[in-house]
N, C-alpha and C positions, 0 to 999 in steps of 0.2 A: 465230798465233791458236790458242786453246783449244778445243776440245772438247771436252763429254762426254757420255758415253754410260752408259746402264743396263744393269749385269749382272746376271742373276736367275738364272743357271744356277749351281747350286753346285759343277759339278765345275770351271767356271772361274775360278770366285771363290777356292777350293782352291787351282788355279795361281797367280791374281794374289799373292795372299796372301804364299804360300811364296816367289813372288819378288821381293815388293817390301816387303813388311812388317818392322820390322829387330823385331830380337829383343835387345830390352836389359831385358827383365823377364818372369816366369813365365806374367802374361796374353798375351804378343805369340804364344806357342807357338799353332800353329792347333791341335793337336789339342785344346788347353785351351777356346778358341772352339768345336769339334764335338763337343765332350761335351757343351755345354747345348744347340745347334742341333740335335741328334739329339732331344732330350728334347724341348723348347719347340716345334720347328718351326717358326718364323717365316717365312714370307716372305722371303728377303735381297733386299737391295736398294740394289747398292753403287753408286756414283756414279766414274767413272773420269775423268779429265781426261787427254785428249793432245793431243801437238802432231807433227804431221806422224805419227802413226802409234806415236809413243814415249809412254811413263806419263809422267805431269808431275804426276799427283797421284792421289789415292782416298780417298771417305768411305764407311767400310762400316756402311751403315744394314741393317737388319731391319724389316718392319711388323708391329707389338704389338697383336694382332687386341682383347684384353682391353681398353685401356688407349686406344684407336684414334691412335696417334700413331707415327712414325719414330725409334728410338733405336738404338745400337750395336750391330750385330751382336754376338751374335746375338740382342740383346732379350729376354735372360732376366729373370725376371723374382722380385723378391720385395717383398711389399707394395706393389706397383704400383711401381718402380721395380727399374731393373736395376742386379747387384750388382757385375759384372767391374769392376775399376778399369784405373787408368794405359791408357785408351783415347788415338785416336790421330787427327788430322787429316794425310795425308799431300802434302804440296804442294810441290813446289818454288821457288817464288815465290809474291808476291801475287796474279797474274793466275791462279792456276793455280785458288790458293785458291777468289778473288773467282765464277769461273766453277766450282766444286764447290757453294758456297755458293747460289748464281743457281739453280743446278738442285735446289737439295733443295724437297722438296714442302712443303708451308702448316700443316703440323703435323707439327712434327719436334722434340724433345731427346735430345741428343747430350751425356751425363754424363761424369763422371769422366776429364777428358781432362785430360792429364798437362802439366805445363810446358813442357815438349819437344816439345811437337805445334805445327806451322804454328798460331800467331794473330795477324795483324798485326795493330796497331793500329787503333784504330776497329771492330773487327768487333765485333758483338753476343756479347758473351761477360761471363761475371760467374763469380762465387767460388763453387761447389758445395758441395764440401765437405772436411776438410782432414786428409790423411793424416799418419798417424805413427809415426816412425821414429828406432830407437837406432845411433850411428854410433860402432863402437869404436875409429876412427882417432883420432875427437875429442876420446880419452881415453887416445891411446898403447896400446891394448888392453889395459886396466890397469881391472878389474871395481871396483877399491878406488879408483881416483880417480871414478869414476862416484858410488858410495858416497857417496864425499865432499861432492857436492854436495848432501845431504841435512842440515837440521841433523840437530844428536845427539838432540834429543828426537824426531824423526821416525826415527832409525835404531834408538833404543833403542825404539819404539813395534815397528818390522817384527820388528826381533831376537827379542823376547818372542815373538812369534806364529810367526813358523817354531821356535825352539825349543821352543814347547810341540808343535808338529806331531813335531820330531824325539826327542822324549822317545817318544813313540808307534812310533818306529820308522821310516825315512821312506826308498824305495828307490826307485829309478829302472829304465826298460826302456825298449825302443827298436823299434820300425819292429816293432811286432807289431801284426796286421791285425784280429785278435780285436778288440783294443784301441775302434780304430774304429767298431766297430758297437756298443758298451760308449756309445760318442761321440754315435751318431746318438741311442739310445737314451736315454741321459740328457738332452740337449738335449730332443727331442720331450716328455717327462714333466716338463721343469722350466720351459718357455717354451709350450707347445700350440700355437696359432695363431700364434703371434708367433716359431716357431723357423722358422729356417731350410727344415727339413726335411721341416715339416707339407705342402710342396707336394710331391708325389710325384714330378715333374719335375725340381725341385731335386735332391732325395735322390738320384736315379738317374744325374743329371748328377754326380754329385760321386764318386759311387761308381767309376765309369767313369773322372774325372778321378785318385783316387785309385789304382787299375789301372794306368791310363798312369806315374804318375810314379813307383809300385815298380816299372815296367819299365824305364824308363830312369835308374835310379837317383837318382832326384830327390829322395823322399820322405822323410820324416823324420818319425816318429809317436813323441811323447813322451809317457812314462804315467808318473803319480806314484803307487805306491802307500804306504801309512801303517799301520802294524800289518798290514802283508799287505793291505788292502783297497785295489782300485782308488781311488781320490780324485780322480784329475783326468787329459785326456788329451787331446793339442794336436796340429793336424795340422798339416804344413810342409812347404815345398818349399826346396831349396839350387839354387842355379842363378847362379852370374855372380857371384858373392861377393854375394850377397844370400841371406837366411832370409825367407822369407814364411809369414808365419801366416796359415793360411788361415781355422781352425775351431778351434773349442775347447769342451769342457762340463768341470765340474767338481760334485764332489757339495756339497752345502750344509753337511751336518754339520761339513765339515774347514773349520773357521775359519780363515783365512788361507791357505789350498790355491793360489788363486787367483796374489796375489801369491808363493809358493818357485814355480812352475813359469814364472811369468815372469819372475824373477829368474834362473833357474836356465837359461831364454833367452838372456840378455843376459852371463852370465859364460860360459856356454861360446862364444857368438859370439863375443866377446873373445877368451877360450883359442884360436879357431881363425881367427883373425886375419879375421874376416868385414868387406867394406865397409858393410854394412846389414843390423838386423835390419826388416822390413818388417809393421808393425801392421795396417797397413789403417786404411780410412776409421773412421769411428764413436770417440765419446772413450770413451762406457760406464761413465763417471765413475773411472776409473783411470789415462788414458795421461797425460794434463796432470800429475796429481800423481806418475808416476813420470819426470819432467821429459824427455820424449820429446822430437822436432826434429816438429813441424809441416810440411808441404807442402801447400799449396792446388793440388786440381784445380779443373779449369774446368767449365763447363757452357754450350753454346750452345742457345738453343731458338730456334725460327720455328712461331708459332702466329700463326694468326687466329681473330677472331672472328667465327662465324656465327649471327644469333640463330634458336633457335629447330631446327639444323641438326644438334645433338649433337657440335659439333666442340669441341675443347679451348678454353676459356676465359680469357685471358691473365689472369695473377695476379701481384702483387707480386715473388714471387721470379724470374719470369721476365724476359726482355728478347722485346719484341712487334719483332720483325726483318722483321714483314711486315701489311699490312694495306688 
């Protein structure tokens, strides 16, 4: 038989975490999780399943005081929804699942949960939203067979526009921290409300997150400059033969700035024989047309309807798991 039980202490949720959580990408790192829970403060509110006394499973929710619903530890948040991806259901079996699932409360979604994560069949789950990713295996780490797949009127279109950048001069830096705040800054000034950054919680979670990964050598801050001027500057994490881009701003004046510095991504992952460069969710109207691999994450929600009660309201995109 399954149990399970609620933990809300977060020096044990810390323990569970670290010992049961596997770590096959940049979000599974808990300190990556306590850079936004320090900021946001959520509630946690993880959901443990055992049998006879042993983990058999764990859904780690957060309560989103804003937003009033249960989502992903730690329930950060940007435009009313949280941004960490490749989330996790951790179950050993169906039973373990079915009795996680039985215990989450009556307003709950549970984003960005990765392929990999416990979903058996039949459970209320549906298509979130769909990540993307360049795999230099898939091309023998060979940046010109990549190329290739481009017609020639598409490559002679890119060509002309990084060489008018490199007639200007066009120089590359690395993991300089200045850079960064060049990042937050132009972002906030070119997006206002709609940037990332505008929430002062975000900004300070990431700042913290950035800290951590130039201390364990994770970090990778790419800067383009063109005639000496900053142009564009991309932050990253290396970890497990993966490149995650995490963030990025670029200045508008540099016409085609955008695509050299992601191009200039995907040939050095190749040079250093990387298994994935990792985009992230959102197309942005770029990744499709630089013929990226797609991955669909999942999304489970349990909502009811209460009239009148203020509780979340079941919608089209969702699946009503309870009612």
């Amino acid at each position: 038989m399954t149990d399970v039980r609620v933990c809300k202490d977060l020096g044990e949720i810390q323990h569970l975490w670290r010992q049961y959580w596997p770590q096959k990408c940049l979000f599974d790192f808990w300190p990556v999780r306590a850079a936004f829970q320090r900021q946001f403060q959520h509630d946690p509110h993880f959901l443990v399943a055992e049998r006879q006394g042993d983990v058999s499973g764990m859904l780690a929710l957060s309560w989103i005081d804003e937003e009033h619903y249960f989502g992903h530890f730690p329930g950060e948040l940007w435009h009313g929804k949280t941004w960490l991806e490749q989330n996790r259901v951790l179950a050993e079996d169906e039973e373990a699942f079915d009795a996680l699932w039985e215990a989450v409360p009556d307003v709950a979604q549970v984003r960005y949960l990765h392929p990999d994560s416990y979903m058996p069949t039949g459970a209320s789950i549906t298509v979130d939203e769909v990540g993307y990713l360049f795999r230099p295996p898939h091309y023998d780490y060979d940046f010109n067979a990549y190329l290739a797949e481009f017609s020639g009127k598409t490559r002679k279109k890119i060509r002309c526009e990084t060489d008018r950048l490199h007639a200007r001069g066009v120089t590359f830096r690395y993991d300089r921290l200045a850079d960064v705040d060049w990042l937050f800054r132009l972002n906030l000034e070119a997006f206002r409300t709609d940037s990332y950054f505008s929430d002062p919680r975000f900004l300070n979670a990431f700042e913290d997150l950035v800290i951590w990964l130039r201390k364990h050598d994770l970090l990778r801050v790419t800067s383009v400059l063109v005639g000496g001027e900053l142009a564009a500057v991309d932050i990253g994490a290396v970890w497990n033969g993966t490149y995650t881009v995490v963030a990025g701003g670029a200045a508008r004046e540099f016409t085609g700035i955008a695509k050299l510095i992601n191009f200039h991504h995907l040939e050095w992952a190749c040079r250093e024989r990387l298994r994935e460069v990792d985009f992230l969710c959102g197309e942005f109207n770029w990744k499709n047309r630089f013929h990226l691999m797609s991955r669909p994450l999942y999304k489970m929600s349990k909502f009811i309807t209460i009239e009148g009660a203020g509780a979340p309201v079941c919608t089209s995109d969702l699946i009503c798991a309870a009612g």
